[in-house]
N, C-alpha and C positions, 0 to 999 in steps of 0.2 A: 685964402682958397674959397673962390664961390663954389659951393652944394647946389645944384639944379633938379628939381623934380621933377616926374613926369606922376602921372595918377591914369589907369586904362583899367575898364570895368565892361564885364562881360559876362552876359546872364543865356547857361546851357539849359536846355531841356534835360537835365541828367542828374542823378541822387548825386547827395552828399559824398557815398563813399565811393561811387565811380568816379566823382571829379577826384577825389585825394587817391584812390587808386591811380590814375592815369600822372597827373601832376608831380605828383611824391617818386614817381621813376623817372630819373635823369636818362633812361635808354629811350624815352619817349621826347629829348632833348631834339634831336635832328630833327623829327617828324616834325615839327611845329617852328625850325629855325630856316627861314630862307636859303635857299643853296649858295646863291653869291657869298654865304658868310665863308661857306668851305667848314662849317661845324665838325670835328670827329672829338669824340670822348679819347681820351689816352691812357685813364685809369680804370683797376677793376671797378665795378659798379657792383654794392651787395644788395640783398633780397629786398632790404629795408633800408629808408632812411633812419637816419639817426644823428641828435646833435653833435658835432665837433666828427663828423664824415664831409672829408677831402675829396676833392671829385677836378681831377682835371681834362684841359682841352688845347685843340688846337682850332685857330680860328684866324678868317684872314680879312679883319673890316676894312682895311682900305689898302683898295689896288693890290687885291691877291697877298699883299706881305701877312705869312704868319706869324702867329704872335700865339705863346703858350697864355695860358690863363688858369689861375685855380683858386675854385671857390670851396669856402667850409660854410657846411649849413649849421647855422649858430642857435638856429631857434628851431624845436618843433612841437606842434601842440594840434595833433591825429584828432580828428580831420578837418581842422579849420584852420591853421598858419604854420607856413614855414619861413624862413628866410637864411638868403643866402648872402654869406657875401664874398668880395674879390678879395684874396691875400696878396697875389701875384697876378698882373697882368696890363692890359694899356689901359687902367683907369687909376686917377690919383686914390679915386674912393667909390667904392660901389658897394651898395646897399640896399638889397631887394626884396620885399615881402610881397609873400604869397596869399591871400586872404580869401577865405570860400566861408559863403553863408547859404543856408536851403530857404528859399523861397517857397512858394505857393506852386509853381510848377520847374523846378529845379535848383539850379545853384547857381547863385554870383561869386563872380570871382573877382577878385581885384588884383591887380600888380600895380605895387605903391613901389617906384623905386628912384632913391638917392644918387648922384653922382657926380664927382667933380673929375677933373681931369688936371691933369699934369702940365708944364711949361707956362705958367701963371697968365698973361695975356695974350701969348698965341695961343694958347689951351682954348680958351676964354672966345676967342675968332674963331677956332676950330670949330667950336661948339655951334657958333653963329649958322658960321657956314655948311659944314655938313652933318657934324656930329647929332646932334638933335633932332636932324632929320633922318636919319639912319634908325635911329632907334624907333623914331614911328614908323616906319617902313618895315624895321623888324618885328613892332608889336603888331603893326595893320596883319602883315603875315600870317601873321601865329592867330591874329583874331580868324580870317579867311581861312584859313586851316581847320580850324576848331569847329568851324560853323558847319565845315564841309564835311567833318569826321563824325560830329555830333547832332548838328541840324538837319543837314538836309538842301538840296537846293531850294527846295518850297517857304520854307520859312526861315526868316531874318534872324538873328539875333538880336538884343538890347546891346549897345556898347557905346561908350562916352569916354570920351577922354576930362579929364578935368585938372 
């Protein structure tokens, strides 16, 4: 099974606790998820996150097919990391951390996230071909969102993929 990474970092003009306020609620999931994905949450969502909290979805990445998905957040350490990861859904393995540090004028963030896929080397061409690139499309997204919610059209963000 190949693991492929992706690393996308993004520095808001915005406190500590406003980034983990905003991030740490899965209801602020859609806001920042592309609409072609078709995102809806399917479970309750409570006040607070919290380790071994189940949170599912539905979601349709390629050519409108739904596909449920459920993640358990496994890690949480208020207000600098979360992670979540897939139990159920179209990825062989998914593995995603959240990472927020306060800078001199706001927060960076980081999304460090793990994944392999399913059907060993059409998986593997999958990924080639569109997968990999969906997923920057969905980060570019959510970066373009973030800037727009938090920034400002006047000023850029810092972001890097690496």
């Amino acid at each position: 099974m190949k693991i492929h990474r992706l690393h996308f970092t993004q520095r808001l003009p915005i406190g500590l606790d406003e980034a983990w306020r905003f991030f740490s609620d899965p209801r602020n999931l859609p806001v920042i998820t592309p609409p072609w994905l078709n995102f809806r949450i399917t479970s309750e969502i409570p006040e607070k996150m919290y380790a071994g909290l189940i949170i599912t979805y539905r979601v349709s990445p390629l050519l409108g097919w739904p596909v449920g998905w459920v993640t358990e957040i496994t890690h949480v350490a208020e207000p600098r990391l979360f992670v979540d990861e897939q139990r159920f859904g179209p990825y062989r393995f998914w593995h995603h951390q959240h990472i927020f540090d306060e800078t001199p004028d706001g927060v960076e963030m980081q999304d460090i996230v793990h994944y392999a896929l399913p059907f060993g080397p059409l998986g593997q061409l999958a990924n080639s071909l569109v997968v990999r690139q969906k997923l920057h499309d969905i980060f570019n997204f959510r970066r373009l969102t973030l800037e727009r919610l938090f920034v400002g059209k006047e000023v850029a963000s810092l972001y890097r993929e690496g």
